[in-house]
Each structure stands twice: as C-alpha cells, then as structure tokens.
N, C-alpha and C positions, 0 to 999 in steps of 0.2 A: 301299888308299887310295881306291878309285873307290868303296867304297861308302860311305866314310867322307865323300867329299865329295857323293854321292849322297844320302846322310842329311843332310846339313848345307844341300844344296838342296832337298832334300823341305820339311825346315824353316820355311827361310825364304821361300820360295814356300807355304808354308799359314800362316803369319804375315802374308803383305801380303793373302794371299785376307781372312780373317778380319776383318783391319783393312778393307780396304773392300767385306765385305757389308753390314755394318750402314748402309753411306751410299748402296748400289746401288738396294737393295728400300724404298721409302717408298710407305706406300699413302695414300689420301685416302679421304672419306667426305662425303656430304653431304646436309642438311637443309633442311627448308621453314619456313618463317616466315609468319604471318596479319596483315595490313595492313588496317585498316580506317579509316575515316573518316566524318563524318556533317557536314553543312552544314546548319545550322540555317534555317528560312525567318524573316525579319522582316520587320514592317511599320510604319510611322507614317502619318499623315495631317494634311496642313496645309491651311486654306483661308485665302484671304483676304479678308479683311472684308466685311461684305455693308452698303453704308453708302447709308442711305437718303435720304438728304441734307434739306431740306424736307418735310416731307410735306404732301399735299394735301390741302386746306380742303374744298375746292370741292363741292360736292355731289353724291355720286354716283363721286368723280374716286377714282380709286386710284392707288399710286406705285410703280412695281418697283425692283427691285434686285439687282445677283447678285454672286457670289461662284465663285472656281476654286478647285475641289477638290485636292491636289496629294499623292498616296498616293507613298509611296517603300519598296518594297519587293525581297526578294532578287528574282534573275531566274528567272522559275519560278513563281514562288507567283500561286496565284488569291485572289483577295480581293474582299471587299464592303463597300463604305464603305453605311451606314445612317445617320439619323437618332435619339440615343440619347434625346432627350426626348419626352414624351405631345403635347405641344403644344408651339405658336411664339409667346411672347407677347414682348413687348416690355411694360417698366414705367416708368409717370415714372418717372424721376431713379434709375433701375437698383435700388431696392430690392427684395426680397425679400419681405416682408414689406411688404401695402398698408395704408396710413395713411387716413384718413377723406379720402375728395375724391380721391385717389389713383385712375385707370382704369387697365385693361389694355388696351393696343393689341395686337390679335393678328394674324400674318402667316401666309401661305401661303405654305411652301415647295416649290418642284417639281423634277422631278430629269428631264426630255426632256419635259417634260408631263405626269411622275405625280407626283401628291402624295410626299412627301419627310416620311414621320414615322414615328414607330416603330408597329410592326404592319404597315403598312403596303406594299404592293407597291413603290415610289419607293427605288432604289436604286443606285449605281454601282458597276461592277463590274471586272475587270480582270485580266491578268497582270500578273507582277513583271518590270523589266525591268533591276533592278538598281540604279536611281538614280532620283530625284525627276524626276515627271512628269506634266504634265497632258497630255499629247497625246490627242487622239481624247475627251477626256473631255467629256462634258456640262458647262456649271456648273448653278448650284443660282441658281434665281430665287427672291428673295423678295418677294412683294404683299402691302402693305399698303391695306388701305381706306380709304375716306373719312375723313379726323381733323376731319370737319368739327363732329362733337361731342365732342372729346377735350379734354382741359386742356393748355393752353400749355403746355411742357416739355420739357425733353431726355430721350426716353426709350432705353431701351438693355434689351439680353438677350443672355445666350450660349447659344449651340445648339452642345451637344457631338455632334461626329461618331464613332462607331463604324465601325473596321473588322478585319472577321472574316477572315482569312487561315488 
C-alpha cells in the first residue's frame, strides 16, 4: 500500500509541477523602432505702405517716404528680403500701360543707405524668430524727385518684395 500511495503522490505532484511550468518560464524579447521628424522653414513678408502724401512742386525740392518691412518666418531660418522689380516708377492714375501725356514718376528706394533694387547690393536680411517682426530692421526709404514738371495726378505703383529663406 505504501507504494501504491507512493505512485499516486508521485502523480499528482508531477501533475500540479506540469500545470504550473508553463505559467513559471515566460521569456520577453525586445526591439527598436526609428522616429523621425523634419520642421519645414517658412517665410512671408509684409510692408506697410510707403505713402508719399503731396509731392514736391518746388524746384529742385524732393519728398521722402518709408515703409517697415515685417518678414515672419520659422525660428531659425536666415532670410533675405530684396527688391523683386528692375526699377521704382510710380504712374498717373496707376496704369500700366502709359497713354499719350501720361509721365513716369520714378523713386529711389534705399535699404540703410544702399540702393534697394533688384541686382543690386540693398537688401535686408535676418534670422527667423518664429513670429512676425520688425525689430532691429531697417525700413525702406522711398525719394521721389522734384514733380515740378510732372502732370497733376494721383500716381501710384507696387514694388513687390522677395524673400529668399
């Protein structure tokens, strides 16, 4: 009988072993993953209005005028605001296209004292600071000359700004 109950606890003690190895021995293993990401640079550029108000009759007399430049770019980015047209003219009555009697008023624009046109050396320059900003910035002077032989008239032009980032 001793080894009949002998065999019967051999048994059931390799029965409960059995049942829990498989919950004893759990192995793990583990792996890497590649994360990347890229921040793109942007940029715009706003000025505001460069308004001549009267222009000067008078002989010899010139009018200035200026305007702030206002670049809004990521934090980081260098940039170069330029002048994107050949010249600065202002036209009567804003056409494009001059009509007989029609003159061109033409302005000098400057950018710390340098000329401000395309080719040209006259440019503002900068880091990104992440949000719209004129600080530290030059503006942009515009001289017009004497209208003392110009035709009466409201004249106007837009001078599109480029900037390179």
């Amino acid at each position: 009988m001793k080894i009949k109950n002998l065999k019967s606890s051999l048994l059931i003690c390799s029965a409960l072993l059995l049942s829990s190895t498989n919950n004893t021995f759990a192995a793990t293993a583990s792996g890497t993953m590649s994360v990347t990401g890229a921040v793109v640079g942007t940029c715009t550029v706003t000025a505001s209005a460069m308004e001549f108000g009267t222009l000067n009759r008078a002989n010899g007399g010139v009018t200035t005028a200026v305007s702030t430049v206002t670049p809004d770019c990521t934090a980081g980015v260098n940039y170069t605001v330029t002048n994107a047209a050949a010249t600065n003219t202002l036209k009567l009555d804003g056409t494009s296209v001059l009509a007989t009697g029609q003159i061109l008023f033409p302005i000098t624009v400057t950018s710390g004292g340098a000329l401000f046109a395309l080719g040209s050396a006259g440019s503002i320059t900068g880091i990104g600071t992440g949000s719209a900003s004129s600080a530290g910035l030059s503006t942009l002077t515009g001289t017009a000359a004497s209208a003392e032989t110009k035709l009466s008239g409201a004249y106007s032009a837009t001078v599109t700004l480029t900037i390179t980032y």
